[in-house]
MMTF fields as JSON, N, C-alpha, C and O atoms, coordinates in Angstrom:
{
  "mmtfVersion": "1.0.0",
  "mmtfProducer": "UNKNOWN",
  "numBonds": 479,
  "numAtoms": 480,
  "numGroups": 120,
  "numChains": 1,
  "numModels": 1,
  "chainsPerModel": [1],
  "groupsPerChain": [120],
  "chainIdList": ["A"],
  "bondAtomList": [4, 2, 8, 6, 12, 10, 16, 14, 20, 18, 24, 22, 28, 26, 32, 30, 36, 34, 40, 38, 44, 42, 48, 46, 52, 50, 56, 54, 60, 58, 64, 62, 68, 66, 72, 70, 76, 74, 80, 78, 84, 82, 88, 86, 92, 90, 96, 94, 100, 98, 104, 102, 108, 106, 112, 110, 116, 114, 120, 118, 124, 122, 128, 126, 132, 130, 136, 134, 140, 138, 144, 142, 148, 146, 152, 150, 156, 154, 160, 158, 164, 162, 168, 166, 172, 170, 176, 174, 180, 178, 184, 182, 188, 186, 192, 190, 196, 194, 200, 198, 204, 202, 208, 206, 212, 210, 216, 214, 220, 218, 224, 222, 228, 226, 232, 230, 236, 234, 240, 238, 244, 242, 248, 246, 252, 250, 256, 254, 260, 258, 264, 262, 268, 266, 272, 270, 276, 274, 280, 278, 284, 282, 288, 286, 292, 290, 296, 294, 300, 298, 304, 302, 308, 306, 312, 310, 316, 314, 320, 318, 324, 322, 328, 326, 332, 330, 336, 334, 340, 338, 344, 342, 348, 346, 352, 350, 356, 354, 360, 358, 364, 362, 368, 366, 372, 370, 376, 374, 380, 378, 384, 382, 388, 386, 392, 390, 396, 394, 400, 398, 404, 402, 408, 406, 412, 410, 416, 414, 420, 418, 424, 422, 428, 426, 432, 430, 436, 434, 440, 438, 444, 442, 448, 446, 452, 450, 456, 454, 460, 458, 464, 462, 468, 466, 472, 470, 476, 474],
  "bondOrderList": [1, 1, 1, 1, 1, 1, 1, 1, 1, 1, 1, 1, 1, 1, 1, 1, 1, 1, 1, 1, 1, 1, 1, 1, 1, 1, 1, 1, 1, 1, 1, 1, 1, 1, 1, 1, 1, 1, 1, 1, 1, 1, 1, 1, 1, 1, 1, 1, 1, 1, 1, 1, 1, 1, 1, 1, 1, 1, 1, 1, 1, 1, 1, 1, 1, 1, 1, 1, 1, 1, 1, 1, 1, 1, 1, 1, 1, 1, 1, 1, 1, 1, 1, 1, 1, 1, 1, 1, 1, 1, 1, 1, 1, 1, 1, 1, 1, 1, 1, 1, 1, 1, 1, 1, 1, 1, 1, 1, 1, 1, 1, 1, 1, 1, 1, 1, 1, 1, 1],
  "groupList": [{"groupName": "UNK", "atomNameList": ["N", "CA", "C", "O"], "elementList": ["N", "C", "C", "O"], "formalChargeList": [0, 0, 0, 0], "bondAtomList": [1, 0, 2, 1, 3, 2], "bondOrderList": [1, 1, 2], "singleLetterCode": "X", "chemCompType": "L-PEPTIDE LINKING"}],
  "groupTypeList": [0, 0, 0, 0, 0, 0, 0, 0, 0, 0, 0, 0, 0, 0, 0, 0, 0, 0, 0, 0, 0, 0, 0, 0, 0, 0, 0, 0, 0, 0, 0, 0, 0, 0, 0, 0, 0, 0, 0, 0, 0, 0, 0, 0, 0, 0, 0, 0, 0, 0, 0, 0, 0, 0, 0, 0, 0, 0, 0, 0, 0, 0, 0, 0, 0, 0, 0, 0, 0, 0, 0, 0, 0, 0, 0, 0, 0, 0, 0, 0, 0, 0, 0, 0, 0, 0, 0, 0, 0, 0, 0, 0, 0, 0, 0, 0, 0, 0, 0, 0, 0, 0, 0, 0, 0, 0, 0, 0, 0, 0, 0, 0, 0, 0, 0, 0, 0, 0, 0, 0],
  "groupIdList": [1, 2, 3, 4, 5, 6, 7, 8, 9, 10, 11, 12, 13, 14, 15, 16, 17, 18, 19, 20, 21, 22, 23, 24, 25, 26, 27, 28, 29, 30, 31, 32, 33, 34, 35, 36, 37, 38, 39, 40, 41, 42, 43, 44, 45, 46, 47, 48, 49, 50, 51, 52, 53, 54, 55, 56, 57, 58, 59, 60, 61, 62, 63, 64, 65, 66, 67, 68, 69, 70, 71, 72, 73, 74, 75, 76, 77, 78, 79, 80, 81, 82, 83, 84, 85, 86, 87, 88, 89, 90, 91, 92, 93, 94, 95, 96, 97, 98, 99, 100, 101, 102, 103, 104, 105, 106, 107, 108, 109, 110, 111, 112, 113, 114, 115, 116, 117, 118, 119, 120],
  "secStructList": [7, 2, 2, 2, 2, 2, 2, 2, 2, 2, 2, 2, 2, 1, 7, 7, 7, 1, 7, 1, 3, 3, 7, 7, 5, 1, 7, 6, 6, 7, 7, 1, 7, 7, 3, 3, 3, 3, 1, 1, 7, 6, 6, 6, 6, 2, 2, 2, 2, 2, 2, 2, 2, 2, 6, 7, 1, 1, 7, 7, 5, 3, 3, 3, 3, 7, 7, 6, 6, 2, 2, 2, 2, 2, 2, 2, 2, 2, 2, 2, 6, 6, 7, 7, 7, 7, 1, 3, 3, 3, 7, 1, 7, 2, 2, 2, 2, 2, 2, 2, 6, 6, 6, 6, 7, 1, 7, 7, 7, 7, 7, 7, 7, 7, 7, 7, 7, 7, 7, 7],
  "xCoordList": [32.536, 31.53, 31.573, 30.52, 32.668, 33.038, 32.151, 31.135, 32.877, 31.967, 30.022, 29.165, 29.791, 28.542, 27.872, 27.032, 28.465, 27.938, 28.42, 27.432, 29.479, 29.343, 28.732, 28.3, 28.507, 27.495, 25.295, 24.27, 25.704, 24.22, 24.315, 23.284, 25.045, 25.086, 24.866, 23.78, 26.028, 25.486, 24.427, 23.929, 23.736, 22.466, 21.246, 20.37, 21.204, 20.383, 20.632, 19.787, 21.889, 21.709, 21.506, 21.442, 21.44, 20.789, 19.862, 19.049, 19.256, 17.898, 16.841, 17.015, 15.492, 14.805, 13.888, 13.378, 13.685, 13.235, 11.947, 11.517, 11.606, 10.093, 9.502, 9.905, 8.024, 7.02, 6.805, 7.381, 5.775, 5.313, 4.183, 4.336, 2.799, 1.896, 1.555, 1.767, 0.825, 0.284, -0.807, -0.863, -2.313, -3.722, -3.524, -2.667, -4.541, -5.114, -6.801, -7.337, -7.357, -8.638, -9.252, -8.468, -10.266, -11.172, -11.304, -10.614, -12.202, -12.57, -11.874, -11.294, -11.641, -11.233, -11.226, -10.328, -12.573, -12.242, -12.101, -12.61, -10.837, -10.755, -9.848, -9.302, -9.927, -9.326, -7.85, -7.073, -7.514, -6.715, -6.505, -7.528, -5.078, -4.512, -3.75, -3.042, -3.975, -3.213, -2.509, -2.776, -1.32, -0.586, -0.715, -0.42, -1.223, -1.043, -0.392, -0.911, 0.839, 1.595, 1.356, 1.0, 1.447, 1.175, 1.764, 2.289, 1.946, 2.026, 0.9, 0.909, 0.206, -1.432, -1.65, -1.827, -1.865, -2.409, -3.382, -4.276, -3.532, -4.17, -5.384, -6.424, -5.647, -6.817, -7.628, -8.837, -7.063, -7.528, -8.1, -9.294, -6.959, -7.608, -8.42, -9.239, -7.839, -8.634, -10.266, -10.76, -10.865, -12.909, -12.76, -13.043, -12.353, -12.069, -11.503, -11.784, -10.857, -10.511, -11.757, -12.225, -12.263, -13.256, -14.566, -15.393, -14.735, -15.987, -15.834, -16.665, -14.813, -14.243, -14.767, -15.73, -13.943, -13.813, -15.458, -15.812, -16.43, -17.68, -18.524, -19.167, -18.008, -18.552, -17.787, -17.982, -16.534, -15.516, -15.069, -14.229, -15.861, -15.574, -13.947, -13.0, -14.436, -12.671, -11.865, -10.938, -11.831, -10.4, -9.877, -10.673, -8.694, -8.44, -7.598, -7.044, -6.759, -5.877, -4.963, -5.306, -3.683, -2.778, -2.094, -1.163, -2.587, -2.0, -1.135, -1.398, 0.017, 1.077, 1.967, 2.546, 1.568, 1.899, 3.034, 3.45, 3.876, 5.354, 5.286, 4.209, 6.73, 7.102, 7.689, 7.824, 7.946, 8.04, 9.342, 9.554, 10.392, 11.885, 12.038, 12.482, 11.499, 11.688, 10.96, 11.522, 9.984, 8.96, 9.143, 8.24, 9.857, 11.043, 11.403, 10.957, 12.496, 14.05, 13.235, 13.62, 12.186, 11.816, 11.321, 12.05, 10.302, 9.732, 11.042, 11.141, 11.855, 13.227, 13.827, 13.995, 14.281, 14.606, 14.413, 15.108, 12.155, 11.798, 12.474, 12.909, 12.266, 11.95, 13.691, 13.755, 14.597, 15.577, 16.548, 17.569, 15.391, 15.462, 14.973, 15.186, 14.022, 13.008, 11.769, 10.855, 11.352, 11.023, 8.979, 8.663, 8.286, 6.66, 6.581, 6.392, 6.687, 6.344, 5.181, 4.352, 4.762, 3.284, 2.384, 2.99, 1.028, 0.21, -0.32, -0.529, -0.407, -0.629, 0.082, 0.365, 0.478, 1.841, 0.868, 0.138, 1.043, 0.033, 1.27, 1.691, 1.649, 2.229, 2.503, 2.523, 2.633, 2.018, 3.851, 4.012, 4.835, 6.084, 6.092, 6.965, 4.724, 4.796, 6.399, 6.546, 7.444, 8.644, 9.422, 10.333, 8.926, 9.398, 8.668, 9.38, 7.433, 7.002, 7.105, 6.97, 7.399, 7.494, 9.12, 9.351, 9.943, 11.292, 11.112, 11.556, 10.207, 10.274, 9.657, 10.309, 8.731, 7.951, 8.792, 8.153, 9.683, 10.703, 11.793, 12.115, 12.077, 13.224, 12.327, 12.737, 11.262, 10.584, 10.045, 9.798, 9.885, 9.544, 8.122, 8.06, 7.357, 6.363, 6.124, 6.635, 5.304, 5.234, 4.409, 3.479, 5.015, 4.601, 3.655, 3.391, 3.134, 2.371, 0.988, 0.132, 0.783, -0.791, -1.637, -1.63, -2.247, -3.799, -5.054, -5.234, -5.811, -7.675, -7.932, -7.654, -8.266, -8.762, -10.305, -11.12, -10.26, -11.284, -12.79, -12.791, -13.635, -14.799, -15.117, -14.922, -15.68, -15.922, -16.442, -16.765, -16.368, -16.974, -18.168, -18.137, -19.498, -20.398, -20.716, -20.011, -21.666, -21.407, -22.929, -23.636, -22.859, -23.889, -24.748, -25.744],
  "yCoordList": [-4.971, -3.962, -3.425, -3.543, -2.823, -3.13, -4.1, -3.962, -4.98, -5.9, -5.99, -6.176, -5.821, -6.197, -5.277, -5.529, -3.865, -2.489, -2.81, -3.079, -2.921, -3.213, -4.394, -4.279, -5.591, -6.094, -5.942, -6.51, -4.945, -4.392, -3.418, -3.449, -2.759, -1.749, -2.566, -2.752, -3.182, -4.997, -4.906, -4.032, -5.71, -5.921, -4.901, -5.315, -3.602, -2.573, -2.074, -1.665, -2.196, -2.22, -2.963, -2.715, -4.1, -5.47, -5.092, -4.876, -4.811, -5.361, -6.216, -7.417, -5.4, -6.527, -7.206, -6.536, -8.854, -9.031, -9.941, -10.918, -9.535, -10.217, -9.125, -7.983, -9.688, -8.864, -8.304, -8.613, -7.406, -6.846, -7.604, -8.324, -7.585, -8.559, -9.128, -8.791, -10.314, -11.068, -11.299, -11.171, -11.784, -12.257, -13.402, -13.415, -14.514, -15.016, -14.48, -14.153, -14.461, -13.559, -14.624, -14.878, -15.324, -16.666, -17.557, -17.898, -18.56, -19.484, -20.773, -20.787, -21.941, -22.987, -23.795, -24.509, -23.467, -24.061, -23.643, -23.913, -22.532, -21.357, -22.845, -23.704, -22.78, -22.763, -22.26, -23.08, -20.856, -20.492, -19.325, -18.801, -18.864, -18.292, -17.102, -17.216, -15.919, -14.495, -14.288, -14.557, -13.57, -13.186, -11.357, -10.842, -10.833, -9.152, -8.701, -8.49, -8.48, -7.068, -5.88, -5.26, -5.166, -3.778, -2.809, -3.442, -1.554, -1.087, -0.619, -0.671, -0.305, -0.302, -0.717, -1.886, -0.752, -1.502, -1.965, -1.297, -4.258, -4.91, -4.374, -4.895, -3.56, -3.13, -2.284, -2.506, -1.267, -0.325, -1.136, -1.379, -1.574, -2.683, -3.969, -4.674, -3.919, -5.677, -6.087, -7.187, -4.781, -4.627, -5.171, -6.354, -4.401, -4.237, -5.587, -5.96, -5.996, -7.545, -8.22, -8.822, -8.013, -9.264, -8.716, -9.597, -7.642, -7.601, -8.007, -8.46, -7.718, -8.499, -9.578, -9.953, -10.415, -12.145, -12.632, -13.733, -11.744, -11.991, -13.104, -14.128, -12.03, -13.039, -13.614, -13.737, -14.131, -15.201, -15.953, -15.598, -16.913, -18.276, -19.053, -19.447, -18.938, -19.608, -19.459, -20.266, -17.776, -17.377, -17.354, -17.843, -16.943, -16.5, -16.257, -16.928, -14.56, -13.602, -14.096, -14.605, -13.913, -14.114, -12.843, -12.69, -11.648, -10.305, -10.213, -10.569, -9.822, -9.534, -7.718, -7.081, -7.381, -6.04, -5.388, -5.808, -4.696, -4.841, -3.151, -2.611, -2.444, -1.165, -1.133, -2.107, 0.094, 0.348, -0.052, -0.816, 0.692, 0.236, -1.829, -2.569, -2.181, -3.777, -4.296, -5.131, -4.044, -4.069, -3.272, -3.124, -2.998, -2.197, -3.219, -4.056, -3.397, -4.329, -5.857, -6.483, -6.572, -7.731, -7.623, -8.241, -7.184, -7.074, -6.998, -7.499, -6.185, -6.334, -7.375, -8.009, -7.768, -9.801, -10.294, -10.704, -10.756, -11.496, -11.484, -12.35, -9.971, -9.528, -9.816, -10.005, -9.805, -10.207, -11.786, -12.15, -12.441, -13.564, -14.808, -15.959, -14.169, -14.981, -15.048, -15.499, -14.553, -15.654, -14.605, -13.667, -15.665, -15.095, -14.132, -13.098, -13.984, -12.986, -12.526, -13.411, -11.467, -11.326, -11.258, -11.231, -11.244, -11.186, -9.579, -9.047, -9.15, -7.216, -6.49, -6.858, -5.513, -4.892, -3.349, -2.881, -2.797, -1.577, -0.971, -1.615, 0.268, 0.394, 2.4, 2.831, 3.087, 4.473, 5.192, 6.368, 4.256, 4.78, 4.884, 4.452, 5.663, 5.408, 5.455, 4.96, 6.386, 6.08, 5.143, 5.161, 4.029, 2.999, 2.144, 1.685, 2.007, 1.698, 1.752, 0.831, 3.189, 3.335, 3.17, 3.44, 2.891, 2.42, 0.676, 0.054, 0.392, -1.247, -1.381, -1.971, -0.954, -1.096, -0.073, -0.276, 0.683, 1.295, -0.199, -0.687, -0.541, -1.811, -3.313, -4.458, -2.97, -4.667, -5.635, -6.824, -5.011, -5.648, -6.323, -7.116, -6.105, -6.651, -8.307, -8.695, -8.848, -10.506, -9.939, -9.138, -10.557, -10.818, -12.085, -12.396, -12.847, -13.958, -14.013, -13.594, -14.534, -14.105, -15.297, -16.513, -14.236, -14.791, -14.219, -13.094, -15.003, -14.428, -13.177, -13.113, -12.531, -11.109, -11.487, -12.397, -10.555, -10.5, -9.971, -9.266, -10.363, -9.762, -8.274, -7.776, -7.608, -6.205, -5.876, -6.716, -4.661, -4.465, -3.602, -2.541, -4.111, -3.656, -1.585, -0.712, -1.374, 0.33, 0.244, -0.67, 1.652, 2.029, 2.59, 3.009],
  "zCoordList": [12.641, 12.438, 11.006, 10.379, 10.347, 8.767, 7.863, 7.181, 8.131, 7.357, 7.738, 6.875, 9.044, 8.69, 7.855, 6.991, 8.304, 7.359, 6.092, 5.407, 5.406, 4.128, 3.724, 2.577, 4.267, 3.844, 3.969, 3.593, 4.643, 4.784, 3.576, 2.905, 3.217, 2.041, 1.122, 0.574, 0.863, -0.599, -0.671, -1.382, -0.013, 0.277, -0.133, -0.893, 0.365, 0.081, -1.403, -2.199, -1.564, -3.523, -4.914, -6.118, -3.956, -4.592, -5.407, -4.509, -6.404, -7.056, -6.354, -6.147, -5.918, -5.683, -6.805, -7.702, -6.662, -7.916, -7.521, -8.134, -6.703, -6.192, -6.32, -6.099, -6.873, -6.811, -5.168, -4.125, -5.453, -4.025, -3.622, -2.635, -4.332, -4.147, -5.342, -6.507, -4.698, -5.717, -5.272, -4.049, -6.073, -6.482, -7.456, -8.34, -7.166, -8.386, -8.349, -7.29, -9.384, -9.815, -10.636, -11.55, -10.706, -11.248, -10.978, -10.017, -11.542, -11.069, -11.142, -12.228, -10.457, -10.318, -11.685, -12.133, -12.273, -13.786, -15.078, -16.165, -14.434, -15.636, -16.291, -15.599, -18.136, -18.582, -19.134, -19.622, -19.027, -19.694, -18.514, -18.072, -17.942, -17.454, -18.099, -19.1, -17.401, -18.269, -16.782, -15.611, -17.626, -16.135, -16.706, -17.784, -15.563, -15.527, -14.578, -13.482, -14.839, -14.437, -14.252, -15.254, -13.026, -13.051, -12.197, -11.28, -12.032, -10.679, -10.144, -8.914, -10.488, -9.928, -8.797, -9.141, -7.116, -6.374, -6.699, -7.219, -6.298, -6.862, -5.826, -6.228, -4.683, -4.454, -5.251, -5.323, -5.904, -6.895, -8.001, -8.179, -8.811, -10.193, -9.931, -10.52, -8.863, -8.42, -8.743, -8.991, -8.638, -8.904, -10.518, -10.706, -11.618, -12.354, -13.21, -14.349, -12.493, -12.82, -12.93, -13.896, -11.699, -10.759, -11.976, -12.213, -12.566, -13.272, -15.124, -15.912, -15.25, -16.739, -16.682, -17.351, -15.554, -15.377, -15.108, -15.531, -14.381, -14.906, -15.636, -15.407, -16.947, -18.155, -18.988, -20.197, -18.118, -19.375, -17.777, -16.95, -17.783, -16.67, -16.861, -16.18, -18.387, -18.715, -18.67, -18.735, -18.47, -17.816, -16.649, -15.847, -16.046, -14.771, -15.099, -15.969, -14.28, -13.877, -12.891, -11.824, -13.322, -12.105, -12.162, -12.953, -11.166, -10.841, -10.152, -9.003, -10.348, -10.053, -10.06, -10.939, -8.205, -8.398, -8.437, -7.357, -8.81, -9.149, -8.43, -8.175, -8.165, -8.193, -9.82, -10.561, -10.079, -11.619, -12.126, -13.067, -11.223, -12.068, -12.003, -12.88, -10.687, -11.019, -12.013, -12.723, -12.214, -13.463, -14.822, -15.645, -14.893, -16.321, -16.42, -17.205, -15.462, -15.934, -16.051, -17.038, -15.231, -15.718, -16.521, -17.297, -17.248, -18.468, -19.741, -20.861, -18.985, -20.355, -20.37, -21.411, -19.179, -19.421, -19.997, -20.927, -19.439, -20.307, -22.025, -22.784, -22.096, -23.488, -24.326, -25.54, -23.686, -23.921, -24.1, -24.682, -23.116, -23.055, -23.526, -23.145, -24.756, -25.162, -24.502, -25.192, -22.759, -21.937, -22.681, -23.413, -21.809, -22.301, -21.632, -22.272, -19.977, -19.344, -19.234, -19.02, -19.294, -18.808, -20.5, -21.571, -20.377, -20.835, -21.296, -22.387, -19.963, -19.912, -19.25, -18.11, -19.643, -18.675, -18.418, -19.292, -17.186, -17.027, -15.876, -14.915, -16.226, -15.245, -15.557, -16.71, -14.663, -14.253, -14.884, -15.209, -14.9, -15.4, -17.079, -17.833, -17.469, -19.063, -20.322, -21.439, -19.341, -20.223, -20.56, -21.387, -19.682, -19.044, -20.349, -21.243, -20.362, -21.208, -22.852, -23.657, -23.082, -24.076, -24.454, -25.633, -23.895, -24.098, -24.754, -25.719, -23.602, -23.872, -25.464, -26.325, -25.664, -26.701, -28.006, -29.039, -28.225, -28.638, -28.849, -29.932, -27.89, -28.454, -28.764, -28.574, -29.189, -29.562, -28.325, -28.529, -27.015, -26.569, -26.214, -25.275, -26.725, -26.583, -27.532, -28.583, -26.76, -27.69, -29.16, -29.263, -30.008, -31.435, -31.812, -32.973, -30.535, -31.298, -31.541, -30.762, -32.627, -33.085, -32.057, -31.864, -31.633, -31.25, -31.629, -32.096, -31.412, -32.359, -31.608, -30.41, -32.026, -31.85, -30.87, -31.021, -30.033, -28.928, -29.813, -30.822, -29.324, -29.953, -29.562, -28.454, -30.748, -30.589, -28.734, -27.894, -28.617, -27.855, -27.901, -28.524, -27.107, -27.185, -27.524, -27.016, -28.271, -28.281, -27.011, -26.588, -26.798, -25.88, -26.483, -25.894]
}
């Protein structure tokens, strides 16, 4: 009985490192794939996705909804690890954020700048 309780304790202090949910968002002949991170429920952002992707066929979203501290510490991995990781990081733990982006974490690689956006 020991052991199973201390191994149920193990266990519950584990790190979890799976997302909570996931979406893909576009069309079959998207060209080019973005991965977005968030804590946002992908029901809330999900419209929002779906009306961007609209008018750029070539893309498609792979949303990925995280809780905040697992989505800290992976985003710092990546960012520690070399690895790409996400594309957009959106997430409601702004200190969290601003730590990462405080130690360099965000990607440095140049890509073409998006076209203006329309004024009203």
């Amino acid at each position: 009985m020991i052991r199973a309780t201390l191994m149920a304790l193990l266990l519950l202090a584990a790190p979890a490192r799976a997302q909570e949910l996931t979406r893909d968002f576009g069309s079959g002949t998207a060209t080019e794939t973005l991965r977005l991170r968030s804590t946002t429920d992908i029901a809330v952002l999900g419209p929002v996705v779906e009306t961007f992707l609209e008018t750029r066929p070539n893309i498609a979203i792979r949303y990925e909804q995280w809780g905040s501290n697992a989505l800290y510490r992976l985003q710092g991995d990546d960012c520690a690890r070399g690895r790409a990781g996400a594309d957009l990081v959106i997430s409601s733990a702004v200190h969290q954020m601003v730590d990462l982006v405080n130690e360099a974490a965000p990607d440095r690689t140049a890509r073409p700048s998006p076209p203006p956006c329309p004024m009203r």
